[in-house]
N, C-alpha and C positions, 0 to 999 in steps of 0.2 A: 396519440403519443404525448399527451402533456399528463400533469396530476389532473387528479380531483379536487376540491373545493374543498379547503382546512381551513385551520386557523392557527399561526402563524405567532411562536411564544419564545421569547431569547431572555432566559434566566441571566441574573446576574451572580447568583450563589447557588452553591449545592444543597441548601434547606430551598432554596424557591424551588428548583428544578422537581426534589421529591415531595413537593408539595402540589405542584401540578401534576406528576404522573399518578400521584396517588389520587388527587380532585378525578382524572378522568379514566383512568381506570386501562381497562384495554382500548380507551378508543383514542389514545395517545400512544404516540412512537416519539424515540427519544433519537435525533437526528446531531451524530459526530462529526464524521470523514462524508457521510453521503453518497458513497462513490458505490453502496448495496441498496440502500435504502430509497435515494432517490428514481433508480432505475423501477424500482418496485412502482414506486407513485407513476413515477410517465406509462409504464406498461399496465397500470391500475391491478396490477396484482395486490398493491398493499392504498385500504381507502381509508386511515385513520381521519378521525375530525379533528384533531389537534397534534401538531408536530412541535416540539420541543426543543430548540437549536441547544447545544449544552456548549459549543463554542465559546461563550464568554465567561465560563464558569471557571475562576481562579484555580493555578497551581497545580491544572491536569495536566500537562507537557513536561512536567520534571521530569529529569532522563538525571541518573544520579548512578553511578556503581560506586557499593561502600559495603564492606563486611562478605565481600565475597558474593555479593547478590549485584543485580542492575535492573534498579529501579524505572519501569518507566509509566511514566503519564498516562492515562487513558487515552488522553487529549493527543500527544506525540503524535505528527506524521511521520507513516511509513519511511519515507524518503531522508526525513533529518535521522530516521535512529539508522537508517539503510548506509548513511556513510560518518556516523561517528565510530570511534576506533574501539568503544569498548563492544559492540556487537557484531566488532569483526574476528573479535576474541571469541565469539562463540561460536562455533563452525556450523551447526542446524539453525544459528538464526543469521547466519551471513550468508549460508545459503540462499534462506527462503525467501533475503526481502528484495533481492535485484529480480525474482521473479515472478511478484506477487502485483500482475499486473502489468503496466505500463509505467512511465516514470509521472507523466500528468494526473496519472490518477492515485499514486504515491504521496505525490506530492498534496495529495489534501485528503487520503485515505489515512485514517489513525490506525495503530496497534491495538488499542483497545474496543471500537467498533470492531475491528475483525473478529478478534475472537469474541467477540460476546455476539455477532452473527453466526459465529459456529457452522458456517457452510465445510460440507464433509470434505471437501476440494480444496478447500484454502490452504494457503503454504502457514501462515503465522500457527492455526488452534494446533496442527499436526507440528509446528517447531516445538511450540511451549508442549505439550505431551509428552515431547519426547526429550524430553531436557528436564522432566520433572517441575517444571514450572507452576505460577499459581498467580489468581489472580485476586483482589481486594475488589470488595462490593459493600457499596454505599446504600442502606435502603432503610424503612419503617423500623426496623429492629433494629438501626445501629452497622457495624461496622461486622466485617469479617473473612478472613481468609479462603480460599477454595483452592484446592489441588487441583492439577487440570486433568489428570484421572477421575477425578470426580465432578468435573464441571460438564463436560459434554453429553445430552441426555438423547439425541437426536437429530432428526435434518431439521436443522436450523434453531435449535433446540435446548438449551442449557440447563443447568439449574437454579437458576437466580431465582430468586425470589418474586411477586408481582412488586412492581416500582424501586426494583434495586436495581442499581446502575454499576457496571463496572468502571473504576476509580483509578485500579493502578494493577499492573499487569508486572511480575516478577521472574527476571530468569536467573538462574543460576551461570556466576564465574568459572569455569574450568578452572580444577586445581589439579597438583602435581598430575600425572598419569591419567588425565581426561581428556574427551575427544569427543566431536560428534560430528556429522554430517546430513544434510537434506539434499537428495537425489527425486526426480522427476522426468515422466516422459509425459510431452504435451506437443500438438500438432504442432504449435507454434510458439515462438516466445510472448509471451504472455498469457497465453491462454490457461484455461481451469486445465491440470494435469488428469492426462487418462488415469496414471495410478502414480502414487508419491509413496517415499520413506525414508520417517528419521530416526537417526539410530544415535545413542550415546552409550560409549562404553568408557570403563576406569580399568587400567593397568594396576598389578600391583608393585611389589618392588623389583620380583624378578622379572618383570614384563608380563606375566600370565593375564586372561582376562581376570579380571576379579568381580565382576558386574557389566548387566549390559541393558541396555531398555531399546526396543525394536516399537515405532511404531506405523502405523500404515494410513493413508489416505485417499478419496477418493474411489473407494469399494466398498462402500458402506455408508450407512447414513449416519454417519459419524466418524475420526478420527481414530481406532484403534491400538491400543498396545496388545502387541504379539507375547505373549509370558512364554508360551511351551519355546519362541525361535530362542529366546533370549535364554533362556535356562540351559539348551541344548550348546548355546555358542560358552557360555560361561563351566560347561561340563566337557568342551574339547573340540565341540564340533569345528569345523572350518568355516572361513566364512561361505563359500559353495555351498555345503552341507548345510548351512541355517538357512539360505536364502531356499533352498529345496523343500526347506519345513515350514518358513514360514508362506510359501504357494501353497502347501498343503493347509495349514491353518488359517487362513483366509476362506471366505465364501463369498467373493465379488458379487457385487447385484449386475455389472454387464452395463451398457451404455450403448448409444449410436455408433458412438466410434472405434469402441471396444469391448469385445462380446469377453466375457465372464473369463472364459480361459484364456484370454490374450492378457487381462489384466492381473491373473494367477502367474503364466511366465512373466508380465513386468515386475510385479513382487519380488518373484524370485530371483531375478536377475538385481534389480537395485538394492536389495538387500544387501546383495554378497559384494558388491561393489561400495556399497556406503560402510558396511562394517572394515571393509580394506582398508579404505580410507579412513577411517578414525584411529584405527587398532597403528595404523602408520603415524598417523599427527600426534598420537598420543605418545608415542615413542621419545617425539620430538620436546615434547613439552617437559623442560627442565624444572621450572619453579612457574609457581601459580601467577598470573601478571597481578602488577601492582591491582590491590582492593582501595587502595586512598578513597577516604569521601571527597569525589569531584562532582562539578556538573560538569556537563558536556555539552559541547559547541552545538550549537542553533542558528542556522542558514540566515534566519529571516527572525531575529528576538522579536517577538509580539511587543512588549513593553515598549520597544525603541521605534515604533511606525508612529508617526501620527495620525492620532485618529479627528475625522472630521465631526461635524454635528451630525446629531441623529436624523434619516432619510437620507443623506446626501453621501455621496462618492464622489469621483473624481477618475472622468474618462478621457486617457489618452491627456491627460493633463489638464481637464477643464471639468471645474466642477458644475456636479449632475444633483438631479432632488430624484428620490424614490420614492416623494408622498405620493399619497396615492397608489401605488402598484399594488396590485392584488397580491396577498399571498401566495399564491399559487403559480404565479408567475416566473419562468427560470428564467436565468438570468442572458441566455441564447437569445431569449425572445425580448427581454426589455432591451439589448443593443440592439438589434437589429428593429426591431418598432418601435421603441419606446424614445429611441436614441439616433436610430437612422442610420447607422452602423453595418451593412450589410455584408463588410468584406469578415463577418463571423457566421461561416456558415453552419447549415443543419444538414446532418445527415439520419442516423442511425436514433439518435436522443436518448442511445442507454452508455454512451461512456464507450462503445466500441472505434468507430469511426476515424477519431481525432481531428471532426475539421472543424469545428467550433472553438478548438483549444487559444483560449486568452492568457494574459497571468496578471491576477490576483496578487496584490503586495509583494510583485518581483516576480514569482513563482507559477510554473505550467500552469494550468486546469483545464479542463472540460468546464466548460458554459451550460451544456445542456444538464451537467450533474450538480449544478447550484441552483439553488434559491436567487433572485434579485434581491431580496430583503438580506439576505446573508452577506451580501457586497456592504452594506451599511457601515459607512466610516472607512471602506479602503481605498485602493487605487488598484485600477484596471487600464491594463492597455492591450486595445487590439492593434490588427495588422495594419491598418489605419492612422496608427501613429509610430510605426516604426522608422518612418522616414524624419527626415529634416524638418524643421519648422521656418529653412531659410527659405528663400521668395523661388529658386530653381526646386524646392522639395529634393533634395539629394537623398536618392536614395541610400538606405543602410547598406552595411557590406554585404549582406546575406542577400538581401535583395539582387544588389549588381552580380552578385554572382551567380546567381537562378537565371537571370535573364545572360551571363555573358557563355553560364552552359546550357541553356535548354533548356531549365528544370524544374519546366511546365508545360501542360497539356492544356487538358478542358480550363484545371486553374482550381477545379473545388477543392481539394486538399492541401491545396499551397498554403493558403492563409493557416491553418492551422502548425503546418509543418512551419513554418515561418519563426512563428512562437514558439515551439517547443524549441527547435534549434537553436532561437537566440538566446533562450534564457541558460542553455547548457554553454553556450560562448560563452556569456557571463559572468557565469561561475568560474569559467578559466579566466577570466580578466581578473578577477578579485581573490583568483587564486586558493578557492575554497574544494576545490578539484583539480585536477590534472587534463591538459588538453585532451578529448577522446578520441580513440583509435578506430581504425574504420569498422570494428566489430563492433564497441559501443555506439558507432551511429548507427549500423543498421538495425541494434537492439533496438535504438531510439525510435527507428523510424517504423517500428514492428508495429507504433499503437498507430500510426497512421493508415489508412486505407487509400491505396491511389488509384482509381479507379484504371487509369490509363495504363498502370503499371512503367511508369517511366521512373524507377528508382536510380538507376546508375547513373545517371546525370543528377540528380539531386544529392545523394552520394558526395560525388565527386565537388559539386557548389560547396558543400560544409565544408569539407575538408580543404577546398581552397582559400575559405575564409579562415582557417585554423593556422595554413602554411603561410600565409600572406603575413599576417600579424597574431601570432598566438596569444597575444599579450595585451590585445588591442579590445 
């Protein structure tokens, strides 16, 4: 479960980057968010000889709405465009992003890796599809546009070009009489959905449909738009009656956990449920929201971190060297060997787990879905350093709390749950969210695995750290 032997390339510009992937041709993969790719390497399903961090490459993270579009970065993680307010404005991608995954692995997955992985299951390629969306690709020829009708060619499959990179990913603002939604049934929260559907329709003045785009995921090896559901809804049918048609226009490929006709009725059923709901919101929507050119707020600005010398970080508050570390080496394995750091455990090594989860400049991650080279210049801290640095080590609140309710067993998933938890306190101290309700922690605690299954006492420890001092 680790990679294979690469070698190990962090561009500083968008001409080095398509310079390298052009030098190596296929035997280069271009590494964003990591949160797909990396699992690829540890499972050695993906053995390229050159991996390409594009992390440092200027001005991919603008998140901008202006003219009625919302601009966003390649670069963008999941998680900051998951709680700025103009993608709350868009009902198929406010859906899609609290469920695309886990919140640790949001937090360092991008919008634009996702859809240029174009996995047929993903919540993002099936929002943008369905929203009319498009994305901008950087490659040997220059610059250029793609519809997302036209971008998705198969499982895992797009149409870019060899050594074009996706740069900037565009969705469309709801105006007057527009509406959309993303509906999904999945064993569990976060998991890849048995079958998904996003749907955008446009009212006209007397409220009629005037337009409508149905598309489907996760039955196919690719993203689908439905044209016969959507023609039939825009000529009178119900939303009942489209969801009926669009089961029948589907041909699901079936799954382990959902044989062909089970994901024909969830089609059909989500349909008729996501068109309710738009054809409702849309109702609502008086006037388009403000189009102003803004940027939008960033959790963690890149610009404003200090960054350290090159090889070195800074763990738990004491700076580390990385010379020497093997490329290939994640970053799970340099705390715990390289650093002697062992309260970061290993479980799973593909992003499922969550007991390795540290944070990186503030913010959740999985350990096992980094590079050690990719820490370069930040700050990490594990469970290790959440205590005091006074001479009794006083424990954190979250800590005293675990131990004043139980809330721990064997102990291997503690350290991880430790971290995600705090860094979502945090966030309410600095007042960039809102304290969360006991449904948002057990979403939170969904990417966790506890082996013991002792969740109601953990539960219960957040939430006493929230009631004690929410502010704190």
């Amino acid at each position: 479960m680790k990679p294979p032997a690469f070698r190990y390339e962090r561009p500083h510009t968008m001409a080095e980057a398509l310079e390298l992937l052009a030098e190596h041709g296929d035997d280069a993969r271009p590494l964003a968010g990591g949160q797909s790719l990396v699992p690829m390497l540890n499972l050695r399903l993906a053995a390229p000889a050159v991996v390409v961090d594009l992390n440092d490459l200027p001005g991919l993270d603008r998140l901008e709405a202006t003219d009625g579009t919302l601009f966003v970065g390649a670069l963008t993680r999941q998680r900051t465009l998951e709680i700025s307010p103009e993608a709350a404005a868009i009902g198929a991608l406010a859906d899609s992003l609290p469920i695309v995954g886990h919140v640790a692995t949001r937090n360092r997955g991008t919008v634009g890796g996702s859809i240029a992985h174009a996995d047929p299951a993903a919540e993002l390629p099936l929002a943008l599809l369905a929203l009319d969306g498009s994305v901008v690709a950087d490659g040997p020829g220059g610059r250029r546009e793609i519809r997302a009708g036209e971008l998705f060619a198969g499982f895992l499959t797009t149409t870019l070009q060899p050594g074009e990179l996706v740069t900037e990913v565009r969705f469309p603002l709801p105006r007057r009489g527009e509406a959309s939604a993303l509906l999904e049934v999945a064993q569990r929260h976060g998991d890849f959905p048995l079958a998904a559907v996003g749907v955008s329709v446009r009212l006209d003045a007397d409220g009629r449909i005037a337009a409508a785009r149905i598309a489907v995921g996760a039955v196919a090896d690719r993203p689908l738009l439905l044209s016969g559901a959507a023609e039939a809804f825009v000529a009178g049918a119900s939303a009942e009656m489209t969801g009926q048609i669009a089961a029948v226009e589907v041909d699901p490929t079936g799954s382990l956990h959902a044989p062909a006709d089970y994901q024909r009725h969830l089609v059909g059923v989500l349909v008729a449920r996501a068109l309710t709901r738009s054809v409702h919101q849309a109702g609502l929507v008086a006037s388009p929201p403000d189009s102003t050119s803004r940027q939008i707020f960033r959790r963690i600005p890149h610009e404003s971190l200090p960054r350290l010398p090159a090889a070195q970080c800074t763990v738990n508050r004491k700076a580390v060297s990385l010379a020497d570390v093997p490329d290939r080496r994640l970053l799970s394995d340099f705390l715990r060997h390289d650093v002697g750091l062992r309260g970061t455990h290993v479980g799973c090594e593909h992003g499922v787990c969550g007991a390795c989860t540290v944070r990186l400049d503030g913010v959740a991650v999985r350990s096992c879905l980094l590079l050690a080279r990719q820490a370069e210049g930040a700050e990490i801290a594990t469970v290790e350093g959440l205590a005091s640095d006074d001479e009794e080590r006083t424990l954190h609140p979250l800590q005293d709390a675990f131990r004043r309710n139980f809330a721990l067993q064997c102990g291997f998933c503690t350290a991880g749950i430790l971290m995600a938890a705090a860094e979502r306190i945090d966030e309410t101290t600095t007042e960039h969210l809102g304290p969360p309700d006991e449904d948002e922690i057990r979403r939170l605690l969904s990417g966790h695995l506890c082996r013991c299954t002792g969740y109601e006492p953990i539960v219960t420890a957040i939430a006493d750290v929230l009631r004690e001092d929410p502010g704190s």
